[in-house]
MIDOSE-1310 file (N, C-alpha, C; in nm, 2 decimals, decimal comma, always signed):
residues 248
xxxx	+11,06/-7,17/+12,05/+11,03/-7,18/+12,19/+10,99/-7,32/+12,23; +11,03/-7,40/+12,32/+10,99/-7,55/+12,39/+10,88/-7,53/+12,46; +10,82/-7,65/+12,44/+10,66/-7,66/+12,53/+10,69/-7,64/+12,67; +10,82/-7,67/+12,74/+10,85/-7,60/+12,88/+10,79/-7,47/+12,86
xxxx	+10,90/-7,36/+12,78/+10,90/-7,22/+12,79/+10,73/-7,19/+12,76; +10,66/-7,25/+12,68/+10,55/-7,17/+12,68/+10,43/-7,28/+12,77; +10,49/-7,33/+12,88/+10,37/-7,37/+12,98/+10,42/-7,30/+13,08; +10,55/-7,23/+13,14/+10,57/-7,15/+13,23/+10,75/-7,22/+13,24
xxxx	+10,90/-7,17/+13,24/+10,99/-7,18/+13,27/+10,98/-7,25/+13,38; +10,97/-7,18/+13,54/+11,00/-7,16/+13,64/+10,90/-7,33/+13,72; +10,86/-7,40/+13,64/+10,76/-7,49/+13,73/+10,85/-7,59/+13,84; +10,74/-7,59/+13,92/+10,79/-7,66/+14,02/+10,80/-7,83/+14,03
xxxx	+10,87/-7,91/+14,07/+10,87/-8,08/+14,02/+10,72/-8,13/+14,03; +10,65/-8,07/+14,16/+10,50/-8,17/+14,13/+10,48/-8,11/+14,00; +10,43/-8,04/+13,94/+10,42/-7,99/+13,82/+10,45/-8,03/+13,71; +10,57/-8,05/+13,72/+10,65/-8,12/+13,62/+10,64/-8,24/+13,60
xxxx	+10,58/-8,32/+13,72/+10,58/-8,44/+13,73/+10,43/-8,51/+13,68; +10,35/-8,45/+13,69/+10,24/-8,43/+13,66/+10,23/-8,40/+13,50; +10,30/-8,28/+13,44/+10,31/-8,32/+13,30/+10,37/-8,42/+13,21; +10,45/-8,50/+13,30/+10,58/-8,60/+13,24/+10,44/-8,71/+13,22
xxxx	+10,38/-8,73/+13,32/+10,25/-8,85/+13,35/+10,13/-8,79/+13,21; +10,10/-8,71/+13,16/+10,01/-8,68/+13,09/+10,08/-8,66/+12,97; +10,22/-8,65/+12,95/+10,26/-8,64/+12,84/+10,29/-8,81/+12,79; +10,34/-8,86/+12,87/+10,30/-9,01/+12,88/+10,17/-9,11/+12,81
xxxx	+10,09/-9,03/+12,92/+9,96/-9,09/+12,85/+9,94/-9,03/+12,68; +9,96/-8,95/+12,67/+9,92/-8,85/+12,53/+10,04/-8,87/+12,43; +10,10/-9,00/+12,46/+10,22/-9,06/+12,40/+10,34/-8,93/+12,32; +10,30/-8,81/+12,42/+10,41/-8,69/+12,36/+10,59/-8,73/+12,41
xxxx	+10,66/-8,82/+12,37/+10,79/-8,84/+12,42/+10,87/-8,74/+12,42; +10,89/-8,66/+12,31/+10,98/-8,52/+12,32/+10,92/-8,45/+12,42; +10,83/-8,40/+12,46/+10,75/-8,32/+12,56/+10,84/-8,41/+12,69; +10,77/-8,47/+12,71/+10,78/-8,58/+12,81/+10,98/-8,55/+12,92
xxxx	+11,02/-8,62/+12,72/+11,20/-8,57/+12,73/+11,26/-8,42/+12,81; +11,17/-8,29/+12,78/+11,18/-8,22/+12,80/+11,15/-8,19/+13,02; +11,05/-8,24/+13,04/+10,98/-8,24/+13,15/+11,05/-8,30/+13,24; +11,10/-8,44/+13,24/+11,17/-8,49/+13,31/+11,31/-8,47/+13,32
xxxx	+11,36/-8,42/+13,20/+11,48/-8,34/+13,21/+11,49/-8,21/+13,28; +11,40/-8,15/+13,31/+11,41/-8,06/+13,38/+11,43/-8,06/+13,54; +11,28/-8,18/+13,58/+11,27/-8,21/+13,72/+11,41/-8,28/+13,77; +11,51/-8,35/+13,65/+11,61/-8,40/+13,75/+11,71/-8,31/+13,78
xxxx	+11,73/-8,19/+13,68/+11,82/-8,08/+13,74/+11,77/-8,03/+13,87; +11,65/-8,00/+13,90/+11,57/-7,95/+13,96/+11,65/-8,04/+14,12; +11,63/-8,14/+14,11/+11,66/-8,25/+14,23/+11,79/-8,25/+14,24; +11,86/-8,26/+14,15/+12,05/-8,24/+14,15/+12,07/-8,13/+14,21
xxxx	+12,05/-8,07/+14,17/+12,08/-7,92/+14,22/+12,03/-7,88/+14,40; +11,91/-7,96/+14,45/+11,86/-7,98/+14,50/+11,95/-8,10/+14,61; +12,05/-8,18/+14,56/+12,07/-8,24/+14,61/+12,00/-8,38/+14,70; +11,89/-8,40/+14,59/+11,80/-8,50/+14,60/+11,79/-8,60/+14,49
xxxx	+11,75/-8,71/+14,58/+11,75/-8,81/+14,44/+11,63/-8,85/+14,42; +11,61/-8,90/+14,27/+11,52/-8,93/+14,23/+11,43/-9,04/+14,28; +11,26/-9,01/+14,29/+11,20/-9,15/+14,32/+11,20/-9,25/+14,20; +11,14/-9,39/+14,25/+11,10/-9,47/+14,14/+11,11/-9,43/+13,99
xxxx	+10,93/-9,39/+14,02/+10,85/-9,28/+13,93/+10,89/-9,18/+13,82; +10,96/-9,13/+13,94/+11,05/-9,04/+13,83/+11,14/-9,07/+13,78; +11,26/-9,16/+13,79/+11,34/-9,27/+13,72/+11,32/-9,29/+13,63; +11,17/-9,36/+13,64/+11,09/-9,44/+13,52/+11,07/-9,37/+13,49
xxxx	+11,04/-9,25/+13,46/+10,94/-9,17/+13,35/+11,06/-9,12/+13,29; +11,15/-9,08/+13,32/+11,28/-9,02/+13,25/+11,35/-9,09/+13,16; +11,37/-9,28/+13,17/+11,33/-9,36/+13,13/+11,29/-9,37/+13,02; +11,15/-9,41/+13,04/+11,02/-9,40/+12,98/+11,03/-9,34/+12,83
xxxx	+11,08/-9,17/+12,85/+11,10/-9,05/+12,76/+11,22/-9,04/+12,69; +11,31/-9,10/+12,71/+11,43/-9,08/+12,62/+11,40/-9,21/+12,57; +11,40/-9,33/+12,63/+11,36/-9,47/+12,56/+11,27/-9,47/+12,42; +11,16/-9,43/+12,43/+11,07/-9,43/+12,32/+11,12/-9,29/+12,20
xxxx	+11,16/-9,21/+12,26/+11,23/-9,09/+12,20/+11,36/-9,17/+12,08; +11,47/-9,23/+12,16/+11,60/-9,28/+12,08/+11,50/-9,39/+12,02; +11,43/-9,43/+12,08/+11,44/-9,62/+12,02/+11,37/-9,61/+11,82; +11,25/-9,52/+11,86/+11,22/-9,46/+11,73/+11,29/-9,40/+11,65
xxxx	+11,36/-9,28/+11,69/+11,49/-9,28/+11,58/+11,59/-9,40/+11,53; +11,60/-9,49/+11,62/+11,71/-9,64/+11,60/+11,57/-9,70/+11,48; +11,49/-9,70/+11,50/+11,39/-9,78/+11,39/+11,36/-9,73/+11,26; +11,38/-9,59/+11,29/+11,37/-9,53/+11,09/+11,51/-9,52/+11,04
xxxx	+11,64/-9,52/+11,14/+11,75/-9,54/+11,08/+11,78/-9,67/+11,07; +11,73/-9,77/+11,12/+11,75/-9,92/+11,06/+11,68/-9,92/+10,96; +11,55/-9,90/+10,93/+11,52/-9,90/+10,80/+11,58/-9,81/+10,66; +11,63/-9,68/+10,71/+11,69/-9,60/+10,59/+11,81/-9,67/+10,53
xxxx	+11,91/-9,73/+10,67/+11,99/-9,78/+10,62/+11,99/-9,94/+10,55; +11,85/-9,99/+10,59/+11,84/-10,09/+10,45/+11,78/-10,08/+10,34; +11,76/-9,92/+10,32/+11,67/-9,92/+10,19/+11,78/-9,90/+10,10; +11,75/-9,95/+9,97/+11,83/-9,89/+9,80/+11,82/-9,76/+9,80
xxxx	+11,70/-9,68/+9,81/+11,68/-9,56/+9,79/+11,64/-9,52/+9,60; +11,62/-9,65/+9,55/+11,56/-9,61/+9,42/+11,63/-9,55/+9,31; +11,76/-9,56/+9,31/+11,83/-9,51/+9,25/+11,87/-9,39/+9,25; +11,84/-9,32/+9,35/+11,90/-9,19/+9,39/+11,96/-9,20/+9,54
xxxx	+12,07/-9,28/+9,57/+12,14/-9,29/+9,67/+12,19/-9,17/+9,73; +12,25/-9,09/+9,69/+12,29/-8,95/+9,73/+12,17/-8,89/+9,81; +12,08/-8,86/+9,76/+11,97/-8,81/+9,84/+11,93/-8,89/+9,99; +11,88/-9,04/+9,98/+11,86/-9,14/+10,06/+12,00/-9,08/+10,25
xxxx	+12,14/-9,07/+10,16/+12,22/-9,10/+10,20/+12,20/-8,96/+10,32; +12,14/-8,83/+10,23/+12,11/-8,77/+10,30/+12,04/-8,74/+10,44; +11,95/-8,78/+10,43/+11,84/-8,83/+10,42/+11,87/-8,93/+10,58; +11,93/-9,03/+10,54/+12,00/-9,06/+10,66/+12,07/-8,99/+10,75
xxxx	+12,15/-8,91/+10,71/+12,23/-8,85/+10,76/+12,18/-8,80/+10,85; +12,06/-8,70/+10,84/+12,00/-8,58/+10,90/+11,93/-8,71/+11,01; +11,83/-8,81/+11,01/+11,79/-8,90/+11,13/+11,94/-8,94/+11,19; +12,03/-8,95/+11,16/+12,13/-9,01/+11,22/+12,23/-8,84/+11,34
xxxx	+12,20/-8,77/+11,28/+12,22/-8,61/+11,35/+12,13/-8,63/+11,46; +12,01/-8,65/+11,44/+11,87/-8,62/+11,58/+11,90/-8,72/+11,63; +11,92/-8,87/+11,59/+11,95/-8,98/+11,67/+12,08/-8,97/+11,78; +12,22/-8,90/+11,72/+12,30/-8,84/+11,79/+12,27/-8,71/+11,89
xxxx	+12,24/-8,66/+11,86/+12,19/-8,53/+11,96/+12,11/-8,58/+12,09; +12,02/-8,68/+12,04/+11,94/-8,70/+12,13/+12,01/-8,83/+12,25; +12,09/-8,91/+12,19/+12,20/-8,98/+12,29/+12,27/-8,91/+12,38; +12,34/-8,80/+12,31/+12,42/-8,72/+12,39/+12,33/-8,63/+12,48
xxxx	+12,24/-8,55/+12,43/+12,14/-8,51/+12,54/+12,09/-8,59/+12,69; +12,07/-8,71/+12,70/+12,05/-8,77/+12,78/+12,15/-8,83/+12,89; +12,29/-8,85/+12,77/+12,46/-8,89/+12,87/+12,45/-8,81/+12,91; +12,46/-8,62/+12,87/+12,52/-8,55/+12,93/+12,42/-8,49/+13,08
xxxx	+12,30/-8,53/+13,09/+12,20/-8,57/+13,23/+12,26/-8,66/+13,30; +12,29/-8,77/+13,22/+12,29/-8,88/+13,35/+12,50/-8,82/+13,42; +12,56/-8,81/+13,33/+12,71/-8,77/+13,34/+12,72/-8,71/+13,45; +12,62/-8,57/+13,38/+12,66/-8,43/+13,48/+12,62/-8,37/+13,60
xxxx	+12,45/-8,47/+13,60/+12,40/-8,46/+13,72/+12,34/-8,55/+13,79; +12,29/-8,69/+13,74/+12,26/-8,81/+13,80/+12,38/-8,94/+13,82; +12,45/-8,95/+13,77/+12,58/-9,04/+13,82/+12,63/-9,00/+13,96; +12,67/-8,87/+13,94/+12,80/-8,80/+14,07/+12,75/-8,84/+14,21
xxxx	+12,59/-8,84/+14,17/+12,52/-8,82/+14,36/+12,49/-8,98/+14,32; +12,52/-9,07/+14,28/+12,49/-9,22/+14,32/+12,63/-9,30/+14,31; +12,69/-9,24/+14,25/+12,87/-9,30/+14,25/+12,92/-9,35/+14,38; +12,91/-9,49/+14,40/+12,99/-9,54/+14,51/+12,86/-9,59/+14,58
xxxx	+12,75/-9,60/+14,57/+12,59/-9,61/+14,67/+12,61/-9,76/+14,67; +12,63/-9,80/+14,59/+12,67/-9,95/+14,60/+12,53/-10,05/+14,57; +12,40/-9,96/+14,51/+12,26/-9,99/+14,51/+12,21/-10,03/+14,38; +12,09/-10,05/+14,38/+12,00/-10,07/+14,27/+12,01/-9,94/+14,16
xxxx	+11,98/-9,82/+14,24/+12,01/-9,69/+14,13/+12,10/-9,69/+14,06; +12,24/-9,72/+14,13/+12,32/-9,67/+14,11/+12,32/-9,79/+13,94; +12,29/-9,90/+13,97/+12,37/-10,00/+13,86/+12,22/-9,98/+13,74; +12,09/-9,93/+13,78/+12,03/-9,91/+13,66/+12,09/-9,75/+13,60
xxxx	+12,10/-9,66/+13,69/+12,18/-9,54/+13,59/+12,31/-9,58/+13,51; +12,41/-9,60/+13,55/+12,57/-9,67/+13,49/+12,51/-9,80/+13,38; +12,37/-9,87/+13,40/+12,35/-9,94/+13,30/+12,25/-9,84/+13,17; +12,18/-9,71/+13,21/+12,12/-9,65/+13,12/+12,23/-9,53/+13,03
xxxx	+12,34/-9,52/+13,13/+12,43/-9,46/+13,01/+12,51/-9,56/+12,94; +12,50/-9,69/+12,98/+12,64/-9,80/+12,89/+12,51/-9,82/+12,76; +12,41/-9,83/+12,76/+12,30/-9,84/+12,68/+12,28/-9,77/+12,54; +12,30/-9,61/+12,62/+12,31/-9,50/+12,52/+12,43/-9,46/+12,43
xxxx	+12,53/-9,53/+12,48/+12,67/-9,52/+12,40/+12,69/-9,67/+12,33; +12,62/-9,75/+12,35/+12,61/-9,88/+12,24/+12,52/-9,78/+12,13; +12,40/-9,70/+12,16/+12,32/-9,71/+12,08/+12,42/-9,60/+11,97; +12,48/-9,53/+12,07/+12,60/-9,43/+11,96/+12,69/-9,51/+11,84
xxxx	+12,73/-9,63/+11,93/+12,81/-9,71/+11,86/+12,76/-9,78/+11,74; +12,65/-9,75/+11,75/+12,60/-9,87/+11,62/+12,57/-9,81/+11,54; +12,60/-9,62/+11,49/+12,57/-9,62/+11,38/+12,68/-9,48/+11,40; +12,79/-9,47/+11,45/+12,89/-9,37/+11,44/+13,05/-9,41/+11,46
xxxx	+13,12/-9,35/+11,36/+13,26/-9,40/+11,39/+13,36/-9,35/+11,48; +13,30/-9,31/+11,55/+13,38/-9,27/+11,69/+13,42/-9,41/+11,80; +13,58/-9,39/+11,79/+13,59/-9,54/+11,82/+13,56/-9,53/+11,98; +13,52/-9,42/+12,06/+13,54/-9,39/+12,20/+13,44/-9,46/+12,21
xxxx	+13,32/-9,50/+12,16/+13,16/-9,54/+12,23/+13,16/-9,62/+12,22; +13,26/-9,73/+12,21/+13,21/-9,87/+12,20/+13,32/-9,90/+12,33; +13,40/-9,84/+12,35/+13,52/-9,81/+12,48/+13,41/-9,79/+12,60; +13,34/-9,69/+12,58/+13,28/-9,60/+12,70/+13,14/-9,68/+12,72
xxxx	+13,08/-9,73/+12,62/+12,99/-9,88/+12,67/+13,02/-9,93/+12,74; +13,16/-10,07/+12,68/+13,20/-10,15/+12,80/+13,24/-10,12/+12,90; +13,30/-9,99/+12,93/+13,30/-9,98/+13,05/+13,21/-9,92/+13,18; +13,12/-9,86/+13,11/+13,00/-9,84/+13,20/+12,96/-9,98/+13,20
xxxx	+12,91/-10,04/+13,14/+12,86/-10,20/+13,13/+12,94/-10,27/+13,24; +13,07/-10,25/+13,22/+13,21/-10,31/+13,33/+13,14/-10,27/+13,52; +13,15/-10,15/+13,48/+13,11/-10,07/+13,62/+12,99/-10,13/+13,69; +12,90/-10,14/+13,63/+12,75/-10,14/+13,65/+12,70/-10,29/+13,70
xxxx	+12,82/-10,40/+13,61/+12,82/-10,51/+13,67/+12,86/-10,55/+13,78; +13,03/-10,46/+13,82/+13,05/-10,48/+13,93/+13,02/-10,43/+14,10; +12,93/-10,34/+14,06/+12,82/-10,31/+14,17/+12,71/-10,41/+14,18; +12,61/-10,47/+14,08/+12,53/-10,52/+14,07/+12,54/-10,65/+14,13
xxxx	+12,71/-10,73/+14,10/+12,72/-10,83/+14,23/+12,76/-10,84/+14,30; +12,77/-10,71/+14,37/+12,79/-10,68/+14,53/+12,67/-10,62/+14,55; +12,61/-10,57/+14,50/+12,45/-10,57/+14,55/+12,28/-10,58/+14,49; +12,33/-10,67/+14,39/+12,15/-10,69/+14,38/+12,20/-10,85/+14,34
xxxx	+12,07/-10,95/+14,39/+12,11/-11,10/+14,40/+12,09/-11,09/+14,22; +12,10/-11,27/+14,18/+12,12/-11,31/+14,08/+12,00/-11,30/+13,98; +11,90/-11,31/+14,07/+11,77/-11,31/+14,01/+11,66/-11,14/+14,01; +11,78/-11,05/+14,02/+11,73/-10,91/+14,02/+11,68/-10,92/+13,87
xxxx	+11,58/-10,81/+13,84/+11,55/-10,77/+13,66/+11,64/-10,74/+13,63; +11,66/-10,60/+13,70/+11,78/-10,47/+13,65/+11,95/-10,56/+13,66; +11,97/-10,63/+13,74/+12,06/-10,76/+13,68/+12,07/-10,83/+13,61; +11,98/-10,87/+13,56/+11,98/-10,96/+13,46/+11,96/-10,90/+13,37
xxxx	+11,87/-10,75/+13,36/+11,90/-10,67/+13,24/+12,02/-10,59/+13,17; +12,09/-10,62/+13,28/+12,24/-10,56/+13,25/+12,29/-10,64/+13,13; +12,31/-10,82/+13,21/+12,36/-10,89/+13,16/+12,31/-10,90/+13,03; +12,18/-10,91/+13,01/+12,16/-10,88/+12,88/+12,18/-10,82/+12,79
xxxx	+12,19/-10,68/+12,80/+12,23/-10,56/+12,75/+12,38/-10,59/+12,72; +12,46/-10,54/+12,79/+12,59/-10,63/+12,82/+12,65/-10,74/+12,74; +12,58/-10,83/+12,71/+12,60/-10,97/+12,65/+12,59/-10,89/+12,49; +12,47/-10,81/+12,48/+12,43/-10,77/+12,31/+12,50/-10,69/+12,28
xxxx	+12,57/-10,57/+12,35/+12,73/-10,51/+12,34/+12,82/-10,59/+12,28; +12,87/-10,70/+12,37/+12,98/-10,75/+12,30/+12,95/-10,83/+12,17; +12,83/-10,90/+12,15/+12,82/-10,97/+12,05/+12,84/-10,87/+11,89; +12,69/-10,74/+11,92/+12,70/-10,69/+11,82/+12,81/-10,57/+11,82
xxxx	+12,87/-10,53/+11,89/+12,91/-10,41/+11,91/+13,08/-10,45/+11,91; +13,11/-10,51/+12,00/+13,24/-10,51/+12,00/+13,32/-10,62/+11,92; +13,20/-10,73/+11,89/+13,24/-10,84/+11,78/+13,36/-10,94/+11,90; +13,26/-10,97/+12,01/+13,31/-11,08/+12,09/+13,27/-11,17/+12,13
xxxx	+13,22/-11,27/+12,04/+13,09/-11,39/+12,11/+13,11/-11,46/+12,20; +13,23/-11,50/+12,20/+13,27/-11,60/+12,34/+13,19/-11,52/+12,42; +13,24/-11,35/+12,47/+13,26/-11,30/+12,64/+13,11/-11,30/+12,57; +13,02/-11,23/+12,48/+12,89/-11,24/+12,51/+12,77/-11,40/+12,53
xxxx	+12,82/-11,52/+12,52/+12,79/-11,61/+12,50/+12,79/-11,59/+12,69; +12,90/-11,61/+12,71/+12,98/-11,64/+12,81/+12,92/-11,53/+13,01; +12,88/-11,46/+12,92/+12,81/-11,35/+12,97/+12,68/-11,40/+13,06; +12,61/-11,39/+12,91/+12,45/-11,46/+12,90/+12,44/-11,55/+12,97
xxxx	+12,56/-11,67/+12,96/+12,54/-11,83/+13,05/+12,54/-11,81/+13,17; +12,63/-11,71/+13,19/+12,65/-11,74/+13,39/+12,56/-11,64/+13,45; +12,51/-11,55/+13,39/+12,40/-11,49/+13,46/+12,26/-11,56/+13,45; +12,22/-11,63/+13,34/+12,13/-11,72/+13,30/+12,11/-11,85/+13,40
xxxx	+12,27/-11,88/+13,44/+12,29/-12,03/+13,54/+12,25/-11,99/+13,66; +12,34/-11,84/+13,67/+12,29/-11,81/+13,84/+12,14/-11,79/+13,89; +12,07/-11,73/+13,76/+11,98/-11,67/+13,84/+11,85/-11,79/+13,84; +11,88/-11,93/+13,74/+11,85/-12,07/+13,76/+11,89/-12,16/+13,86
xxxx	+11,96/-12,11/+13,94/+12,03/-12,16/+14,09/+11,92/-12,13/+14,16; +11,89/-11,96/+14,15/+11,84/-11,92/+14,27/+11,71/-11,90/+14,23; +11,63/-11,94/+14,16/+11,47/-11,91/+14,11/+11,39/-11,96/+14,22; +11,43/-12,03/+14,33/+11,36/-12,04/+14,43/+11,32/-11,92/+14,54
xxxx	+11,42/-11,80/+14,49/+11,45/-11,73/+14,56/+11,37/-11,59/+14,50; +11,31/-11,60/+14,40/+11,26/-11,51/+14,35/+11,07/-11,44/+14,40; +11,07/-11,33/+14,39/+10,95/-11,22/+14,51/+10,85/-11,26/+14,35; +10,75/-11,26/+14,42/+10,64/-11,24/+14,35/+10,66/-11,08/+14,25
xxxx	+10,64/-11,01/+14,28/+10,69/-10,87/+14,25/+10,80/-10,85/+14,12; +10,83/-10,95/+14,13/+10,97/-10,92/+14,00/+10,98/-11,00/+13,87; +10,89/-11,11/+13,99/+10,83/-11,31/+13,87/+10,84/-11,30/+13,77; +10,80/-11,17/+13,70/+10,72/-11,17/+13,54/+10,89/-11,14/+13,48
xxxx	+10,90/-11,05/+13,54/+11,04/-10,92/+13,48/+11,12/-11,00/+13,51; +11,21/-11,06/+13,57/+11,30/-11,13/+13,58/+11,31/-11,30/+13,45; +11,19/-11,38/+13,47/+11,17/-11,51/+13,41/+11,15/-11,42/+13,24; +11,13/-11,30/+13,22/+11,13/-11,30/+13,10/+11,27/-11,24/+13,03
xxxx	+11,33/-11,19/+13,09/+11,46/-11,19/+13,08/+11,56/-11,29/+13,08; +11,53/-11,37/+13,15/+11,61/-11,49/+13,12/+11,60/-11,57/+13,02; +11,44/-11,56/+12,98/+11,41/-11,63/+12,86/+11,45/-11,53/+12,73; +11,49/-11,38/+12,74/+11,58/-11,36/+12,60/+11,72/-11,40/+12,61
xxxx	+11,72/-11,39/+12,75/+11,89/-11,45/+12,79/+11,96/-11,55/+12,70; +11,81/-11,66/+12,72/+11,82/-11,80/+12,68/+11,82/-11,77/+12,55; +11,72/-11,73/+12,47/+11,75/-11,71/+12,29/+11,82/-11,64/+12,22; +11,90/-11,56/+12,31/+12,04/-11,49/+12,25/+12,13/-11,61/+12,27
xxxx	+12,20/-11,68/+12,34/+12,22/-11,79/+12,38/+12,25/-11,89/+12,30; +12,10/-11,94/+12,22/+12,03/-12,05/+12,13/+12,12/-11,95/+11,99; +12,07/-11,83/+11,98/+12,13/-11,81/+11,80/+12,24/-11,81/+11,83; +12,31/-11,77/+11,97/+12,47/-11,72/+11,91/+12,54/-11,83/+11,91
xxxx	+12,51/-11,89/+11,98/+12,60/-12,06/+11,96/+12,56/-12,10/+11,86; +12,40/-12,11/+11,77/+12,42/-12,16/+11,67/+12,48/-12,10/+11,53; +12,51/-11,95/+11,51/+12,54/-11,87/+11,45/+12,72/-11,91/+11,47; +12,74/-11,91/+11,59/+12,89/-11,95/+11,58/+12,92/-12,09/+11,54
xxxx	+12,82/-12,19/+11,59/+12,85/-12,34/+11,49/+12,88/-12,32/+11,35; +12,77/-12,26/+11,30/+12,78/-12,21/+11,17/+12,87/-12,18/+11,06; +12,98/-12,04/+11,16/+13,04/-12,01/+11,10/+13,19/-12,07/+11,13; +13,21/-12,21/+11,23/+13,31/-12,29/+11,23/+13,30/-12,39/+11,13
xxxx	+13,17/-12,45/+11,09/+13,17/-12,47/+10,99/+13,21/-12,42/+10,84; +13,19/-12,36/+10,85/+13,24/-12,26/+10,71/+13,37/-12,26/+10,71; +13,45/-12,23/+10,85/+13,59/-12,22/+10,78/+13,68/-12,36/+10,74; +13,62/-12,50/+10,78/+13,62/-12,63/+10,79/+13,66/-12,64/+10,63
């Protein structure tokens, strides 16, 4: 039985919302996963969209949810395993199952009920949802051989871009966190440093055009973004000198 079913099925979003914020604090992210996945059916169905808040906390819950499974599968997959690989191998397998379930669990939210009602808004939601499922199918990509998720990245990544410069300026976060995201796609994922190099520079140049132009409000999130912009930037150019050298 799920901590929904035994705190009551039927709750209503303040409710829910309220548990998402305490499960938060009480760093419960599966709970959390659970709670905010419920309130967004609740609103779809409802034909409402989500606030801020609730964005963020949905967010919030699947992020620390996958990102910890991506952290004990980067480590399993660099251990030896001590001379019993078969086991190890296992062993991986099974975090690399919950790490998958738990990607797909969240596409099939954002797919089946938060995309449809922002498709075409032409907004801020619209390019951080299309950028939080291109996110979740990198994260597929990087440890499954299904060649579709490395397809179905770039092009939510594609999508998400091309709303984002017709409507958030150069110096938005959630823009420049695209391009970031986006840029780390192609480098590690698709094995294309140019377009990720290439990526990084002109969203990095634009949004150094317009830093005059930047809200108090965003100052922090935005200038810190550009500064990983800038050191993805710094290694991949020098990683690519590198290996032109080598072939010399």
């Amino acid at each position: 039985m799920s901590t929904l079913e035994k705190l009551g099925a039927n709750l209503e979003i303040d409710k829910l919302l309220a548990l998402a914020r305490v499960a938060e604090t009480a760093e419960r992210y599966e709970d959390m996963c659970e709670f905010t996945s419920r309130l967004v059916v609740i609103r779809c169905n409802k034909k409402e969209e989500l606030d801020v808040e609730e964005r963020n906390l949905l967010s919030v819950a699947f992020k620390n949810v996958v990102g910890s499974k991506r952290a004990s599968w980067r480590t399993l997959n660099s251990e030896s395993g001590d001379g019993d690989a078969e086991l190890l191998e296992k062993y991986k397998n099974q975090v690399e199952a919950e790490l998958q379930n738990k990607c797909i669990e969240v596409l099939k939210l954002l797919e089946d009920h938060i995309l449809p009602a922002y498709k075409g808004k032409q907004n801020e939601s619209e390019v951080f949802y299309l950028k939080m499922c291109a996110d979740y199918y990198r994260y597929l990509a990087e440890f499954c051989s299904d060649d579709s998720y490395p397809q179905k990245a770039e092009k939510m990544y594609g999508n998400a871009l091309e709303v984002a410069k017709q409507s958030l300026s150069e110096t938005h976060p959630t823009r420049l966190g695209l391009a970031l995201n986006y840029s780390v796609c192609y480098y590690e994922i698709l094995k294309e440093p140019e377009k990720a190099c290439n990526l990084a520079k002109e969203a990095f140049d634009g949004a150094i055009s317009k830093l005059d132009t930047l809200h108090d409000s965003t100052y922090k999130d935005s200038t810190l973004i550009m500064q990983l912009l800038r050191d993805n930037l710094t290694l991949w150019t020098t990683e690519n000198a590198d290996e032109d050298g080598d072939d010399q």
